[in-house]
C-alpha positions, 0 to 999 in steps of 0.5 A: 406394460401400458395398455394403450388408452384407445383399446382401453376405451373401445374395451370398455365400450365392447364390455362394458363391466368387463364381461362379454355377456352384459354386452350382449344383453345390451343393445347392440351399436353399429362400431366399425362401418365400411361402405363402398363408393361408386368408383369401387364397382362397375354396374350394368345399366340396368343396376344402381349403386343406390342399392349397394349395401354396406361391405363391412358392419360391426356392432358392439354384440359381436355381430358382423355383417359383410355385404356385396353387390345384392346379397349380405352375409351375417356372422358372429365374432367372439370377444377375443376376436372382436379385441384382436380387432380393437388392437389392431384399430389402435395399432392403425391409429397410432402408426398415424401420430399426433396428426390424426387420421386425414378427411382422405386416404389415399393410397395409390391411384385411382378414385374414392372407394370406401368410406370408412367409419368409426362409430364409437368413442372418438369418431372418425370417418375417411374417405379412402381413395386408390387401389387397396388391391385384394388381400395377399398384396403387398403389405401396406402401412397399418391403416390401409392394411386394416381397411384392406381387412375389412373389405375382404373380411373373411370368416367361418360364421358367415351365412347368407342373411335375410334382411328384415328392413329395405331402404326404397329407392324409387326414380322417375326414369325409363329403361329399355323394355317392358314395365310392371305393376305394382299396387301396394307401392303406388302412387310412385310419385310421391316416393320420388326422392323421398327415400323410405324403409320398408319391410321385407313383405313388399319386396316379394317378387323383386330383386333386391340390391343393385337391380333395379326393377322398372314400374308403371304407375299411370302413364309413367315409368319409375325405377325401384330399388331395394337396398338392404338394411344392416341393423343400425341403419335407417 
């Protein structure tokens, strides 16, 4: 039986040498990556979809990593479980033809989503838009179907996860209500669309994720949002 060739490659990526344990000893690269889009969620005024972190990061030691609207879990996958994976990305991407797989997906109606990304071999990223429905729904084709996966991905390793790195977010606005100070991120002004990582330290008494926090620094206001980090990010 021939082994299809983009399981071969991905194969050879996730192991390389053919064994599990060499690619752990190597450094782990971000594979498969889903991130939501604005029309996926609806936010409270006082949230930002700036701190939305990633719904699904997969790297080639196995490590998984599945976020909601604050909080991101971490699991593990075994080899056999990360080629199940593989197989069904090939399956997907066959199922497509030799046109390839498009800028955009849609698969109902409705607005962007996910962006969808992977990151090793060929890479590709798409843009999917419509509903993919929880999972349960009717069968859709076989990308959709394996998108719809990820974004509801499931498993008995997943833990809560304490990120280590932040992206900081900050924007000269005012909200409703009283303001804090904070010292050890001043001047404010100059983080303004000038995006930076932080370490876990400075977000202590902050809420991270999508809520964003209101500063005063002198005699202006500014939102500040901590967006975790999943390894691979900057």
């Amino acid at each position: 039986m021939k082994v299809p060739s983009r399981t071969l490659l991905f194969a050879a990526l996730l192991f390389p040498g053919g064994s599990f344990s060499r690619a752990q000893e190597a450094p782990a690269a971000p594979w498969l990556r889903l991130d939501p889009l604005p029309g996926e969620m609806g936010l409270t005024p006082r949230e930002s979809f700036d701190g939305v972190p990633s719904r699904f990061v997969l790297l080639t030691d196995g490590s998984v990593f599945v976020g909601g609207r604050r909080e991101v879990l971490k699991g593990w996958l075994d080899k056999g479980e990360m080629q199940a994976i593989s197989t069904r990305l090939d399956v997907a991407m066959k199922s497509l033809g030799k046109v390839g797989p498009p800028q955009t997906l849609v698969v109902g109606e409705g607005p962007a989503i996910f962006r969808f990304s992977v990151l090793l071999g060929s890479p590709i990223q798409l843009v999917v838009m419509g509903n993919l429905e929880s999972a349960g729904g009717p069968v859709l084709a076989p990308l959709p179907e394996f998108i719809r996966g990820l974004a509801n991905f499931r498993h008995p390793s997943l833990k809560p996860w304490d990120p280590d790195r932040f992206t900081l977010i900050v924007k000269e606005r005012a909200l409703p209500g009283g303001c804090r100070s904070a010292p050890a991120l001043t001047p404010l002004a100059s983080r303004v669309a000038n995006d930076s990582t932080v370490g876990e330290a400075l977000t202590h008494g902050f809420p991270t994720g999508t809520e964003m926090s209101q500063v005063c620094d002198g005699l202006k206001r500014y939102t500040v949002i901590f967006r975790p980090l999943i390894p691979g990010e900057r």
